[in-house]
Short mmCIF file of the C-alpha atoms (twelve columns), coordinates in Angstrom:
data_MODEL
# 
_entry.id   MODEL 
# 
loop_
_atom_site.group_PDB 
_atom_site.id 
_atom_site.type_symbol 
_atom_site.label_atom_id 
_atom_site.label_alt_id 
_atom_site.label_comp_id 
_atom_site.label_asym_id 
_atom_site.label_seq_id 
_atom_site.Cartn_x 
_atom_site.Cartn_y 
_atom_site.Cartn_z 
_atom_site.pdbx_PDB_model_num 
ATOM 1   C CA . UNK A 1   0.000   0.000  0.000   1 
ATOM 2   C CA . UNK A 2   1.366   3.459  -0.735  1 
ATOM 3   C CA . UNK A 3   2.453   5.341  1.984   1 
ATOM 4   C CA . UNK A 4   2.009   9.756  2.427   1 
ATOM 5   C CA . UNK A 5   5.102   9.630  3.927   1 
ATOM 6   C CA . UNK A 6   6.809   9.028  0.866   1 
ATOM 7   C CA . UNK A 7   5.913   12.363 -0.409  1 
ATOM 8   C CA . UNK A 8   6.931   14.565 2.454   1 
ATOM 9   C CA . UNK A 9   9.868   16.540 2.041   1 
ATOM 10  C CA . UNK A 10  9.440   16.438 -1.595  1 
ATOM 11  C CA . UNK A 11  8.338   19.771 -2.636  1 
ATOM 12  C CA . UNK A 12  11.262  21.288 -0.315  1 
ATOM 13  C CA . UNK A 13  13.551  19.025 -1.485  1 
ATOM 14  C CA . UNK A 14  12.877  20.163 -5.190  1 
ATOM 15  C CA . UNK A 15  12.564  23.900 -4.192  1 
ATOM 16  C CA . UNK A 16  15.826  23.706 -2.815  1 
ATOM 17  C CA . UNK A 17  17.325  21.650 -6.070  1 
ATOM 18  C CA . UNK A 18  16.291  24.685 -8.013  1 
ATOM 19  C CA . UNK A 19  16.800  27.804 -5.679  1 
ATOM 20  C CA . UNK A 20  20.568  26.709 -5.331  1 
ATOM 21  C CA . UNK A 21  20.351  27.547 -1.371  1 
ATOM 22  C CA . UNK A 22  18.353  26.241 1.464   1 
ATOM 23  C CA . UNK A 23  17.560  30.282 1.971   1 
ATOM 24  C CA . UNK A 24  16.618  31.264 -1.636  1 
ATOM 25  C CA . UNK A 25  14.050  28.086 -1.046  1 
ATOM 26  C CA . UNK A 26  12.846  29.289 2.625   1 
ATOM 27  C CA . UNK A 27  11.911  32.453 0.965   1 
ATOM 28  C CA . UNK A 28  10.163  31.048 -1.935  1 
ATOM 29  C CA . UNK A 29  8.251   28.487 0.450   1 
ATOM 30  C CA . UNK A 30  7.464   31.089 3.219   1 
ATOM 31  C CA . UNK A 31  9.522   29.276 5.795   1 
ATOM 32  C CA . UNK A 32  12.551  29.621 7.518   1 
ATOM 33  C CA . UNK A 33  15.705  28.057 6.284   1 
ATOM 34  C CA . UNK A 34  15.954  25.899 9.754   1 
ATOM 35  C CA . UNK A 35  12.325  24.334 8.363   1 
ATOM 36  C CA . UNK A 36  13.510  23.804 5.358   1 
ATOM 37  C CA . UNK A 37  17.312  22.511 6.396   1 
ATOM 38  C CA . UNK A 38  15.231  19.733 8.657   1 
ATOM 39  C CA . UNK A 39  12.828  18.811 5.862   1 
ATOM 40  C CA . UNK A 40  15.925  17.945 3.581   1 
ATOM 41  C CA . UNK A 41  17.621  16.323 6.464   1 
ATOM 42  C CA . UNK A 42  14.476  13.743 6.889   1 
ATOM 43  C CA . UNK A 43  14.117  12.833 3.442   1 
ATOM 44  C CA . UNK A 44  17.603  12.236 3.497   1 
ATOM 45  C CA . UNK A 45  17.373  9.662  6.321   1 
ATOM 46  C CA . UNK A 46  14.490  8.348  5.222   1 
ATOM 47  C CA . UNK A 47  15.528  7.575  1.941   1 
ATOM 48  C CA . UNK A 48  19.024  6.448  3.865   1 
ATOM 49  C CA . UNK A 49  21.549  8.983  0.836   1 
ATOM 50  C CA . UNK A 50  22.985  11.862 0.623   1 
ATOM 51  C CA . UNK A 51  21.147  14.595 -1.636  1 
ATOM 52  C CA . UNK A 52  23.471  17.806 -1.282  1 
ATOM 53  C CA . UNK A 53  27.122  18.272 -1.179  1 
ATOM 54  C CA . UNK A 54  27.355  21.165 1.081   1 
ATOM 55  C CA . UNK A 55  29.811  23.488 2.104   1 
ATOM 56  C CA . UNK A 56  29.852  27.516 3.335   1 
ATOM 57  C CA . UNK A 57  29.571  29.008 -0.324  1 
ATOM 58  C CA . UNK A 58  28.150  26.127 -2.277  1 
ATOM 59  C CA . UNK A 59  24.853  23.931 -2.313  1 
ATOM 60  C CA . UNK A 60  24.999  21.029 -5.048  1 
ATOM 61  C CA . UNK A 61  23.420  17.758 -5.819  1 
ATOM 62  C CA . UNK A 62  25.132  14.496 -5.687  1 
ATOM 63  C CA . UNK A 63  24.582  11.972 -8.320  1 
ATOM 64  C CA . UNK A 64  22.055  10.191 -6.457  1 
ATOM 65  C CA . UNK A 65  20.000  13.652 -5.731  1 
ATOM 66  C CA . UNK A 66  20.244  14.363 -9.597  1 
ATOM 67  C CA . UNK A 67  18.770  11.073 -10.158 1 
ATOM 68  C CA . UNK A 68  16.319  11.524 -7.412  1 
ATOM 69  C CA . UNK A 69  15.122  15.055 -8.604  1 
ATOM 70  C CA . UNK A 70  14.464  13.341 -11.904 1 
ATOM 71  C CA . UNK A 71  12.095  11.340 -10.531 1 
ATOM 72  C CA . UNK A 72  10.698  14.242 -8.535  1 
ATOM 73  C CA . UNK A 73  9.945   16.793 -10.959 1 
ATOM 74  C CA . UNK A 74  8.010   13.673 -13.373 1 
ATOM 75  C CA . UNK A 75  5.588   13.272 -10.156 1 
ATOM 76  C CA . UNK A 76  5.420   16.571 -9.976  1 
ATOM 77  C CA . UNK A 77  4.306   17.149 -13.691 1 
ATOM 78  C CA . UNK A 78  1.832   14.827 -13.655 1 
ATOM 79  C CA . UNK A 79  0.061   15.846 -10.500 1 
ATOM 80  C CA . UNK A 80  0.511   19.468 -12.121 1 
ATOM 81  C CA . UNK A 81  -1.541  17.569 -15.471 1 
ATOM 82  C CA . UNK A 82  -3.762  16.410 -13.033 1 
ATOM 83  C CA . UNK A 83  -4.538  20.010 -11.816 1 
ATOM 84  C CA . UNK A 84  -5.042  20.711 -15.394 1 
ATOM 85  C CA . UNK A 85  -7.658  18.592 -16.269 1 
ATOM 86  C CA . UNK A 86  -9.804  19.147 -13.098 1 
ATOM 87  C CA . UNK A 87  -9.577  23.054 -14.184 1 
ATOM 88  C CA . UNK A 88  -10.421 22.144 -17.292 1 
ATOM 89  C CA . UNK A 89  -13.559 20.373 -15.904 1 
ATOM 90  C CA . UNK A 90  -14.491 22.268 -14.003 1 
ATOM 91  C CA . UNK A 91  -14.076 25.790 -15.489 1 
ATOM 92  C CA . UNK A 92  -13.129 27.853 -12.385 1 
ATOM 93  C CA . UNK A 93  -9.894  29.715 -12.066 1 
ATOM 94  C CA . UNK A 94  -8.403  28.865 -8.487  1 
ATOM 95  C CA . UNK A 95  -5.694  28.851 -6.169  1 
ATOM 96  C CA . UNK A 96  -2.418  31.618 -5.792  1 
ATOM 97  C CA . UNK A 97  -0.331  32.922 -8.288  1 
ATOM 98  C CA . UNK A 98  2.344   35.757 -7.903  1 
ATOM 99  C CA . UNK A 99  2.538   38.320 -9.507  1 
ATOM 100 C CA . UNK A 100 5.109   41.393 -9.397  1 
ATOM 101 C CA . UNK A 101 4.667   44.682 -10.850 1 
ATOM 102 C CA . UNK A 102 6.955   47.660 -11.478 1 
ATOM 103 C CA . UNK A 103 5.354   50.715 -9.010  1 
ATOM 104 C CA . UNK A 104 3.596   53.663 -10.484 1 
ATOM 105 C CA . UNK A 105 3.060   51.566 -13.956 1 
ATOM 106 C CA . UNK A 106 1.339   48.545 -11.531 1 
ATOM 107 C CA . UNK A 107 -0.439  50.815 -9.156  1 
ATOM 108 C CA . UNK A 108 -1.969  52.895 -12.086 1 
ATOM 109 C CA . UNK A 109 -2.681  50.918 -14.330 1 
ATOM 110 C CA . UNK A 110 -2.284  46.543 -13.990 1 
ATOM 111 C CA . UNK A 111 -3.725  46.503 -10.435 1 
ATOM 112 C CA . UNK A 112 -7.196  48.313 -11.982 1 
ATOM 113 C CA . UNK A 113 -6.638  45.239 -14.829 1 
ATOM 114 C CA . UNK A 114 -6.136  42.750 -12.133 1 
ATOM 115 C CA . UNK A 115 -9.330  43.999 -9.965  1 
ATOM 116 C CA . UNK A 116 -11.546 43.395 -13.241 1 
ATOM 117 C CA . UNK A 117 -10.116 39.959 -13.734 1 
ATOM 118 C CA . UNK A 118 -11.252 38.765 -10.195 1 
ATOM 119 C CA . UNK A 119 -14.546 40.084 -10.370 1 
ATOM 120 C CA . UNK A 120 -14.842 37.085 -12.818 1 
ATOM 121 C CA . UNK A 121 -12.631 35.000 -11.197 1 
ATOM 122 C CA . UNK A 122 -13.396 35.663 -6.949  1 
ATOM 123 C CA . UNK A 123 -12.009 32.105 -6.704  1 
ATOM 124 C CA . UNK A 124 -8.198  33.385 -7.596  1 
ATOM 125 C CA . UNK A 125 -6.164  34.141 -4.943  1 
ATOM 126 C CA . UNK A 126 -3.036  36.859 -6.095  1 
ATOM 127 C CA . UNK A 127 -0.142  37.431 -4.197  1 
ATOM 128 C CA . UNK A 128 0.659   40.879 -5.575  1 
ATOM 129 C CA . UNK A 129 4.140   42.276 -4.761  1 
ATOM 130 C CA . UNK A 130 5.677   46.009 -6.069  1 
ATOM 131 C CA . UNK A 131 8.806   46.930 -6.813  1 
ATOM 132 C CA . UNK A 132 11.404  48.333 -9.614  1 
ATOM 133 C CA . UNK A 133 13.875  46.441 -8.857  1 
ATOM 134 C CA . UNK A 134 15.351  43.926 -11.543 1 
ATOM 135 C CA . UNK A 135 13.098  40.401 -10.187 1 
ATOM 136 C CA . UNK A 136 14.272  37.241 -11.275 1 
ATOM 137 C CA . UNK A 137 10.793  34.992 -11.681 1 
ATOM 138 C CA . UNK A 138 12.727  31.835 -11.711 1 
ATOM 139 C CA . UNK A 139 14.654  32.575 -8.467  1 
ATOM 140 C CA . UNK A 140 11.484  34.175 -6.577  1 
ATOM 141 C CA . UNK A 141 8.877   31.724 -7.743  1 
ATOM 142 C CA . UNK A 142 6.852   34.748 -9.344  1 
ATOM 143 C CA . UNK A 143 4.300   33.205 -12.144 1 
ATOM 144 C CA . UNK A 144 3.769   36.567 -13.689 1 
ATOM 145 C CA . UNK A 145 5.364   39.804 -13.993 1 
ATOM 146 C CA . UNK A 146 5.866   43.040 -15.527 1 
ATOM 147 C CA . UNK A 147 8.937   45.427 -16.263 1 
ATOM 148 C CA . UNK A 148 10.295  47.873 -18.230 1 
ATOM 149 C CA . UNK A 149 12.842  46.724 -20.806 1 
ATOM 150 C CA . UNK A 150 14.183  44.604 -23.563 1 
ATOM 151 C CA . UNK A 151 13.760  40.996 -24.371 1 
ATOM 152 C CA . UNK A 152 17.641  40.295 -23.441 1 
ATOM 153 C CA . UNK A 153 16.883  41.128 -19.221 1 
ATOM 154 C CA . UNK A 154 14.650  37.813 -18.936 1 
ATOM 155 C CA . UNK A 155 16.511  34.017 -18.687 1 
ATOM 156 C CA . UNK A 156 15.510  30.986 -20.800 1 
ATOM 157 C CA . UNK A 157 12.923  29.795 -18.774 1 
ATOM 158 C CA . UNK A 158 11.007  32.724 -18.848 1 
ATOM 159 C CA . UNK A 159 8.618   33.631 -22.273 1 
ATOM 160 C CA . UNK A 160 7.647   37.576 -22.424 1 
ATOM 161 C CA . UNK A 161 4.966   39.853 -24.462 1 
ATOM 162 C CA . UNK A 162 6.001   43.298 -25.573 1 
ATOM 163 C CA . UNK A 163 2.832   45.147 -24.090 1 
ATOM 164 C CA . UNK A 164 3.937   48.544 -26.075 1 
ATOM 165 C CA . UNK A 165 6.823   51.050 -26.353 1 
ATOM 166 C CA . UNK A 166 6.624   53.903 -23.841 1 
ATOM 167 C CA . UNK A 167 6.074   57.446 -25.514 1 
ATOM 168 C CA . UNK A 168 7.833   60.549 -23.637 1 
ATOM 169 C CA . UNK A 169 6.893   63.598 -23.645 1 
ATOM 170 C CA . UNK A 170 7.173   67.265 -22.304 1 
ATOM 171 C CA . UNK A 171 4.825   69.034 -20.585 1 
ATOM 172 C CA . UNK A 172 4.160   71.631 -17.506 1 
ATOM 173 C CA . UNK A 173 1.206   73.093 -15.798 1 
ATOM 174 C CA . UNK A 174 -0.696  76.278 -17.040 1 
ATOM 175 C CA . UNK A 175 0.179   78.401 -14.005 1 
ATOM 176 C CA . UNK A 176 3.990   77.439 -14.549 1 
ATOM 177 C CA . UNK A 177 3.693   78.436 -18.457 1 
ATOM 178 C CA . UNK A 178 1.860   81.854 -17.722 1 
ATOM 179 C CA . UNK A 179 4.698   82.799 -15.475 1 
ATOM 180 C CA . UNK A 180 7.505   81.697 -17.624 1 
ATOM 181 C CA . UNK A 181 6.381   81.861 -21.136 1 
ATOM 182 C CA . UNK A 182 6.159   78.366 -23.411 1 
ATOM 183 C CA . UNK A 183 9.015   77.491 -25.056 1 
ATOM 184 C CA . UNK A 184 9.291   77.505 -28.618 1 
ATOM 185 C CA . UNK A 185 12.115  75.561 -29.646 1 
ATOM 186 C CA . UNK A 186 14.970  73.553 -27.576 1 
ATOM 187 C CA . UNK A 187 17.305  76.962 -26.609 1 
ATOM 188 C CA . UNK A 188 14.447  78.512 -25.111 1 
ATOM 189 C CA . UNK A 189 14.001  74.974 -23.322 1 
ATOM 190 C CA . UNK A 190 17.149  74.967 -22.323 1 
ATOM 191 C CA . UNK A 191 16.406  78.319 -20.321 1 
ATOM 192 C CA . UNK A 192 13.185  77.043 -18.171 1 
ATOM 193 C CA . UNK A 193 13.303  74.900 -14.652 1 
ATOM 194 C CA . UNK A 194 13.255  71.494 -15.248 1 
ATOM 195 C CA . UNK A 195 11.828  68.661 -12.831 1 
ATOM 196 C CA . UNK A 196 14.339  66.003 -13.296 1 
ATOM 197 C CA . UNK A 197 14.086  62.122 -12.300 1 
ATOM 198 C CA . UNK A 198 16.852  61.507 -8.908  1 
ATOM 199 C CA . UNK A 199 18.471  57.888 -9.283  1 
ATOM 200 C CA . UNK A 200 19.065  55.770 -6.435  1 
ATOM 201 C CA . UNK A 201 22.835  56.808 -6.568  1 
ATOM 202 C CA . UNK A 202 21.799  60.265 -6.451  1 
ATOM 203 C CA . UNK A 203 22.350  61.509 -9.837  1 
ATOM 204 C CA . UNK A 204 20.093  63.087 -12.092 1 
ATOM 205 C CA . UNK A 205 18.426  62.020 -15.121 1 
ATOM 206 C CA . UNK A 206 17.980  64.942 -17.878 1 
ATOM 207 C CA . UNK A 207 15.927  65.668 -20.606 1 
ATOM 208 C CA . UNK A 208 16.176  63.709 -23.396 1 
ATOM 209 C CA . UNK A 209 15.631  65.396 -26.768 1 
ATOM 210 C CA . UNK A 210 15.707  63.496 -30.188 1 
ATOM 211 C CA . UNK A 211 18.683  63.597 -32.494 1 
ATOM 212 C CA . UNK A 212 21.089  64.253 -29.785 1 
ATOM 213 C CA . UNK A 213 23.558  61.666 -28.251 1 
ATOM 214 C CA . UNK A 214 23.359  63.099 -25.277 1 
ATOM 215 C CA . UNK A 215 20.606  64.838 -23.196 1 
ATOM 216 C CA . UNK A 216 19.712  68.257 -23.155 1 
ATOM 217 C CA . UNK A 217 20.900  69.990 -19.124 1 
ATOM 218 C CA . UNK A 218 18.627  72.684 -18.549 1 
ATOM 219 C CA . UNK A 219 20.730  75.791 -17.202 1 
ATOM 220 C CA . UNK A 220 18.354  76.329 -14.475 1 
ATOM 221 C CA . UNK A 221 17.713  72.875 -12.826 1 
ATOM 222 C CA . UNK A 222 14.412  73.057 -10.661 1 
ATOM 223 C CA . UNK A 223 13.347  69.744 -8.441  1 
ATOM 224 C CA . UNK A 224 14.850  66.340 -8.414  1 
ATOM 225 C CA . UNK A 225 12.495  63.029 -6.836  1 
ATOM 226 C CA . UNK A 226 13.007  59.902 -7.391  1 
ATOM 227 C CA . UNK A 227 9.527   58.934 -7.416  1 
ATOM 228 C CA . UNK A 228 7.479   59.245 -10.997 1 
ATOM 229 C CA . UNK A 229 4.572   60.109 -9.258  1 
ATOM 230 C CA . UNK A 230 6.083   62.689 -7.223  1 
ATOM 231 C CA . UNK A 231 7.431   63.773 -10.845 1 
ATOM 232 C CA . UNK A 232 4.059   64.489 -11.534 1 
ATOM 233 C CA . UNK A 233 2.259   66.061 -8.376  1 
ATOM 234 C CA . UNK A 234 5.027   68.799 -8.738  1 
ATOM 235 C CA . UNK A 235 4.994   69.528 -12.347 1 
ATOM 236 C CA . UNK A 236 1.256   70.227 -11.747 1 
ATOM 237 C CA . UNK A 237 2.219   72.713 -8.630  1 
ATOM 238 C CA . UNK A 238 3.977   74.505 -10.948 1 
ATOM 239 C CA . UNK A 239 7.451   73.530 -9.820  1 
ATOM 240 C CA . UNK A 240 8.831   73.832 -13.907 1 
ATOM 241 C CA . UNK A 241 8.756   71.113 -16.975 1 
ATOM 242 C CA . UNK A 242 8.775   67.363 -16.904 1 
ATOM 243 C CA . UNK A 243 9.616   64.672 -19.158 1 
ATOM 244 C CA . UNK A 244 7.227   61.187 -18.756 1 
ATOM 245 C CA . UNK A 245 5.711   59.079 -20.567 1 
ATOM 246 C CA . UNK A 246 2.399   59.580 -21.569 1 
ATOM 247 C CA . UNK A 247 0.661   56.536 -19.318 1 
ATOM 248 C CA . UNK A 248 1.760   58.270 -16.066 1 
ATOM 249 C CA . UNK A 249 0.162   61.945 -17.734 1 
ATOM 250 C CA . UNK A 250 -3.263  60.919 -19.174 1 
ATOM 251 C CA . UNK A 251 -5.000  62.178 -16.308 1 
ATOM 252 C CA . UNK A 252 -3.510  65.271 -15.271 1 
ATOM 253 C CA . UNK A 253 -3.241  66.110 -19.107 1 
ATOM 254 C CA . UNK A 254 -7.280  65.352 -19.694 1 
ATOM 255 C CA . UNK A 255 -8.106  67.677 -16.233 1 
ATOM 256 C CA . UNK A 256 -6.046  70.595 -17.884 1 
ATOM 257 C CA . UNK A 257 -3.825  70.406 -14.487 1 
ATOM 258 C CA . UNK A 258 -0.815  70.019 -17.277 1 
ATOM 259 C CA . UNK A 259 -0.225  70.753 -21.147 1 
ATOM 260 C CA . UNK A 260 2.049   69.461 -23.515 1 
ATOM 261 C CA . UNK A 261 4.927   71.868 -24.992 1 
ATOM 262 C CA . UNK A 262 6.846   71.274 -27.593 1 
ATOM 263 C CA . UNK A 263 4.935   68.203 -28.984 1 
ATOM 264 C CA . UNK A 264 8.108   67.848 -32.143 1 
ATOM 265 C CA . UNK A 265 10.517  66.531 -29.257 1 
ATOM 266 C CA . UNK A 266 8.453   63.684 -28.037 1 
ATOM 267 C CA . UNK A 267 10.316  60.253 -27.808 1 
ATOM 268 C CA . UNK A 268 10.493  56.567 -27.533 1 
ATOM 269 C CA . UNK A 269 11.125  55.206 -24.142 1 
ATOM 270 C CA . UNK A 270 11.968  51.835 -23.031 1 
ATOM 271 C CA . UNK A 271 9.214   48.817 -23.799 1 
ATOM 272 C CA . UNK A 272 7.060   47.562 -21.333 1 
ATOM 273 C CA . UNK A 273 6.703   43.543 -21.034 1 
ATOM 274 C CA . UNK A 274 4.666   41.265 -19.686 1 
ATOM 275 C CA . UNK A 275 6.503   37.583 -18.699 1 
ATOM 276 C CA . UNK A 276 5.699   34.424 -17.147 1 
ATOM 277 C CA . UNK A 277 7.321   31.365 -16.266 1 
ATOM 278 C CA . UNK A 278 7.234   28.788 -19.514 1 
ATOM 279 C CA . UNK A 279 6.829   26.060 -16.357 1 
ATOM 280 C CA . UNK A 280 3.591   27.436 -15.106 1 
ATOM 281 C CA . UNK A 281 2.423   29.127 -18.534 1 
ATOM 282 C CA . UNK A 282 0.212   25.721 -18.783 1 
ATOM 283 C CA . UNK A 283 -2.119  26.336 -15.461 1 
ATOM 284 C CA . UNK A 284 -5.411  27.837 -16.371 1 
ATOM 285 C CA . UNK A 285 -5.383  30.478 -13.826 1 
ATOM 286 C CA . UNK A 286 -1.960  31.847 -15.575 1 
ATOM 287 C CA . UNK A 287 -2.815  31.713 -19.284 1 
ATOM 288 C CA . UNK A 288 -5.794  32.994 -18.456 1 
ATOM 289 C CA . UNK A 289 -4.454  36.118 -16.408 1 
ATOM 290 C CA . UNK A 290 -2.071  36.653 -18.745 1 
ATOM 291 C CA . UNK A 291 -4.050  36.682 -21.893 1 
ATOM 292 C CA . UNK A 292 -6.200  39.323 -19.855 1 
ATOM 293 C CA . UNK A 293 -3.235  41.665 -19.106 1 
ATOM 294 C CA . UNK A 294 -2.209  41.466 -22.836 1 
ATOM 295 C CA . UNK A 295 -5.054  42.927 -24.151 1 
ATOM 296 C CA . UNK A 296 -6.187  45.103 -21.554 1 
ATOM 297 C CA . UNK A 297 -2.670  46.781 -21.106 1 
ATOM 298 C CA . UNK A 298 -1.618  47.575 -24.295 1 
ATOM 299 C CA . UNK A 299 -4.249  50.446 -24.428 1 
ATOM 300 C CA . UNK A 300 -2.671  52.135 -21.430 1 
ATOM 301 C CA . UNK A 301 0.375   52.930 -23.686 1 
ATOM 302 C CA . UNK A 302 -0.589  54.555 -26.362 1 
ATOM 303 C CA . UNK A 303 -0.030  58.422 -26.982 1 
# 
């Protein structure tokens, strides 16, 4: 008769196999690294071999834990198969999936997309994380993301859709303009405040203006943030010109709390992806999700 036991420690046991460190798994499993130490260390005595060659820096299989992971990750796809066909019966999207979205773009515009979704779907359950950081979904365990950039940033077992190519674009509010005049051309840009985006290191990002190598420095440099949003709120106080792309400006641009200037010297900015793990892409409850964002997204970046 087939015993449960046999499967316990499994899914750590694999987690660990493909984090590369008993941490990188603890974090992916939402337990601590002692849990997940312990769970190896049963399996390992109840299967009576050695798994991992450890030491301080390194964490690798021995043969007999390559061979065993083998084995693993089959029972693992077919009980994942299994899960299939039950959706597939049963025509319900449930159960978690994680998803990590770059800040203002994910606040503004994929949560709203996300919302929508579950109002068809209530039996979902998203883990929804934020951040701008460079996330690796392999290493985290995240089934869907989206970031800003080429095709190159993502590893091979990730699969990505180009959602649209930012558009930048200049603009202030009318109470800055009135006081200050609107520019006409790029010297008498050159002469305004400018609201500039403040890297993490602490320097400053400047205009960009097509047909120029470099970036035009405005001789009279207003605010820095490094927050888009904050970009925003003080371009409508008045606080000079701002360059962003057009997503982050539809509001305040359809109010009349900002106006373009010098339309000519809009640009291209970096693309905007969606990406998902080609492991999970399968599961209902991801294709599904994901074919939502694609369609509903690609809207929100257009000029």
């Amino acid at each position: 008769m087939f015993s449960s036991e046999r499967l316990k420690g499994i899914d750590v046991f694999v987690c660990v196999a493909e984090a590369g460190s008993f941490t990188a798994a603890a974090e992916r499993l939402h337990l601590t690294t002692s849990a997940v130490s312990k769970a190896v260390a049963r399996l390992e005595k109840r299967l009576q071999v050695r798994l991992f060659l450890r030491t301080t820096r390194h964490l690798a299989l021995t043969e007999e834990g390559e061979s065993f992971y083998r084995a693993c990750t089959g029972v693992l796809s077919h009980l994942e198969e299994a899960e299939l066909a039950l959706h597939r019966q049963s025509h319900e999207l449930r159960g978690r999936i994680r998803i990590d979205l770059p800040v203002s773009y994910g606040r503004l515009h994929v949560l709203p997309a996300i919302l929508s979704f579950l109002e068809q779907h209530p039996l979902l359950e998203p883990n929804i994380t934020f951040s701008d950081r460079f996330v690796d979904p392999v290493e985290e365990g995240i089934d869907l993301l989206v970031r800003s950039g080429g095709s190159g940033i993502w590893p091979g077992a990730v699969e990505h859709h180009q959602l649209g190519i930012q558009r930048l674009i200049l603009c202030a509010s009318p109470h800055y303009l009135k006081q200050w005049d609107v520019p006409q051309d790029e010297q008498a840009l050159s002469q305004h405040r400018c609201i500039l985006y403040c890297r993490g290191d602490g320097s400053l990002s400047p205009l960009r203006i097509p047909g120029q190598e470099g970036a035009l420095k405005s001789q009279h440099s207003g605010l820095a943030l490094g927050d888009t949003e904050g970009l925003v709120m003080a371009a409508v106080a008045g606080q000079g010109i701002v360059q962003l792309p057009t997503w982050l400006l539809a509001r305040p641009l359809a109010e009349g709390a900002l106006v373009r200037v010098l339309p000519e010297l809009s640009i291209s900015g970096m693309p905007i992806s969606l990406a998902w793990l080609k492991s999970r892409a399968r599961l209902p409850k991801v294709s599904a999700l994901r074919d939502w964002l694609a369609e509903n997204l690609s809207p929100s970046l257009a000029e």
